[in-house]
C-alpha positions, 0 to 999 in steps of 0.5 A: 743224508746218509748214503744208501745202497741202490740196485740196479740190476734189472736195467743190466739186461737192457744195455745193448751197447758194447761193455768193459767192466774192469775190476781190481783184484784187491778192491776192498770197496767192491768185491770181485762176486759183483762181477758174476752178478754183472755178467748174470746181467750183461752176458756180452760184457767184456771183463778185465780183472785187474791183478795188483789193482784195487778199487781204482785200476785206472789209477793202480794200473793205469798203463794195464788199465789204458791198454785195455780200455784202447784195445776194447775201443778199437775193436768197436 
């Protein structure tokens, strides 16, 4: 079966918990214009660009990628 793009951003806006969206600055898979179209749906996310890191930040920058990932869970 082929892979097939989906959209689910009507279900953006109905997300009340709190969010982080990290997105490498050189994703060549997701393109950093997705993240205004997250924040168009989740105006109370926290995002966090991650300069040097491409589509997997946890693994590019994982010492950047962690602190901020504790730091925005400490602050829940």
């Amino acid at each position: 079966m082929p892979w097939a793009a989906s959209d689910n951003d009507d279900l953006l806006p109905k997300i009340r918990k709190p969010v982080l969206i990290t997105h490498g600055g050189d994703d060549a898979a997701v393109k950093p214009a997705a993240v205004d179209q997250h924040i168009a749906g989740l105006a109370h996310a926290q995002i966090q660009m991650m300069a040097n890191a491409g589509h997997a930040p946890f693994w590019d920058v994982a010492a950047t990628f962690n602190q901020s990932l504790r730091a925005f869970s400490e602050n829940l």
